[in-house]
N, C-alpha and C positions, 0 to 999 in steps of 0.2 A: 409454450410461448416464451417462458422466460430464456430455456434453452437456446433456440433461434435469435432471441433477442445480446445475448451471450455473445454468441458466435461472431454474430457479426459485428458488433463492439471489438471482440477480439480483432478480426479482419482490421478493423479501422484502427484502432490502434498501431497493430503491426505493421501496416501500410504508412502509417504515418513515421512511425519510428524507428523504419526502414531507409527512410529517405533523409541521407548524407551529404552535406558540401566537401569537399578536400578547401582549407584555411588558402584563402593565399598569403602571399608572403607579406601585404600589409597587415592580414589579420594576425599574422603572426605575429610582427614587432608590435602590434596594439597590445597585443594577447600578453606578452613579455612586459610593456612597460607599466600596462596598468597591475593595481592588485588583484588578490583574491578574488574569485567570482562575490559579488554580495548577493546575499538572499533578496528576496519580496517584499522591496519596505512596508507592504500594506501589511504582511504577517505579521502579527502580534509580537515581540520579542521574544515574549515567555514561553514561544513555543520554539525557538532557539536555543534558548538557555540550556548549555550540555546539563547544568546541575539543576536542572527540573524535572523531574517525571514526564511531562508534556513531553520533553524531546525526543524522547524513545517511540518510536512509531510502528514495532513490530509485535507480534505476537505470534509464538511458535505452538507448534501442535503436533504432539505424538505420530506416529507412522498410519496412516489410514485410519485417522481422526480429523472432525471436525467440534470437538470440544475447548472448549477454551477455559487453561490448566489455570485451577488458582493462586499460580505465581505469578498469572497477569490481570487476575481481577483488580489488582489497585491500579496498573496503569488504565483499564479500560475506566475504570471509576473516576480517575482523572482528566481522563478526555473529556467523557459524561460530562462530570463536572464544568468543565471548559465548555463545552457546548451551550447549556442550560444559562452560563453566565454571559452569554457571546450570542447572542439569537440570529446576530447576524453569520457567523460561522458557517461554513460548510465542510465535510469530510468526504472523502471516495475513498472506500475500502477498496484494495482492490487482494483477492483471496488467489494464495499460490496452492501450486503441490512440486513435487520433485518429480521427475523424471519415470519413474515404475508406475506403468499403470498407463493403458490407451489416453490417448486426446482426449474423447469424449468422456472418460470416467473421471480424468485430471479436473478439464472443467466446469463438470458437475463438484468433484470436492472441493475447488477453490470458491467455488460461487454457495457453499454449504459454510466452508469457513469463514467467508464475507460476510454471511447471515448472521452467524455465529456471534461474528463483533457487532453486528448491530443491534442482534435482539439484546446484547447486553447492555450497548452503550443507551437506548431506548428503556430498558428497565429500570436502568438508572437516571433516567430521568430525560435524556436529550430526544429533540424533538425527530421525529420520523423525514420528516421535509428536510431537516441537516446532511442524511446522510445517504448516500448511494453506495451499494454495495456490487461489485461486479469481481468476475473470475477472470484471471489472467491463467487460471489452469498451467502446463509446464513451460509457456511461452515465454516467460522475464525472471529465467532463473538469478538468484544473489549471488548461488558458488558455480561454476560447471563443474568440479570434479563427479568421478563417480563412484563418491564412497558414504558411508552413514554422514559423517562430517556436512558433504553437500548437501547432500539429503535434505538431514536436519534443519540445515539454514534454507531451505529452498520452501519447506514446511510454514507456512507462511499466513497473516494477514497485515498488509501494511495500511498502513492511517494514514492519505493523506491532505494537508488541507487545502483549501484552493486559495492558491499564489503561489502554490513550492512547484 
């Protein structure tokens, strides 16, 4: 069921994320005069801040893994943390793979690797209700190349919160 339930998340997603305007050319001189996109004023700052922990939102994983390496237990420890301090908080995992390896095995391992963050981020303390974990499997790759490099970066669970 979860699979099924997967899938079609997936669909809706990509059907959503599919669908593009061409700017016109007032959006364009808007797009020019105004600044920087700004983020979610409702989002917390601190989870902004490049020089927090909090800002880093990914967590990478070995080649046909879904363990999550102890070079990223203190970032998921820090989420935790942030969650349990923030009750009102919520996160979407949402769990990658790279490219090698059918559809359905992809997003069976990215929906293993989403688990992955949450059975830790829940260990540590944050509440079950915070977080939703779902597989984007090889659909929203970070690199396209097709080499270990992409790979790597496509190897994936990203954190994130709601208003980004």
């Amino acid at each position: 069921m979860k699979k099924v339930i997967s899938v079609l998340l997936i669909g809706l997603l990509s059907a959503c994320a599919s669908q593009t305007t061409q700017p016109t050319a007032e959006d364009k001189s808007a797009t020019q005069a105004a600044p920087a996109a700004v983020a979610d004023p409702n989002l917390n700052p601190i989870l902004r801040d490049p020089n927090n922990i909090l800002s880093k939102r990914s967590v990478y994983y070995d080649y046909d893994s879904f363990v999550v390496k102890n070079e990223y237990r203190p970032l998921v420890q820090a989420h935790a943390q942030y969650l349990r301090d923030n009750a009102g908080a919520r996160v979407l995992l949402q769990g990658n793979a790279d490219e090698r390896g059918s559809r359905e095995y992809n997003l069976a391992l990215g929906q293993k690797r989403a688990d992955s963050v949450k059975n830790a981020l829940t260990l540590s303390g944050a509440k079950d209700s915070q977080i939703e974990a779902v597989s984007l499997g090889e659909e929203k790759p970070r690199a396209t190349g097709h080499d270990e490099a992409s790979w790597a970066e496509n190897r994936r669970t990203d954190i994130r919160y709601q208003g980004e």
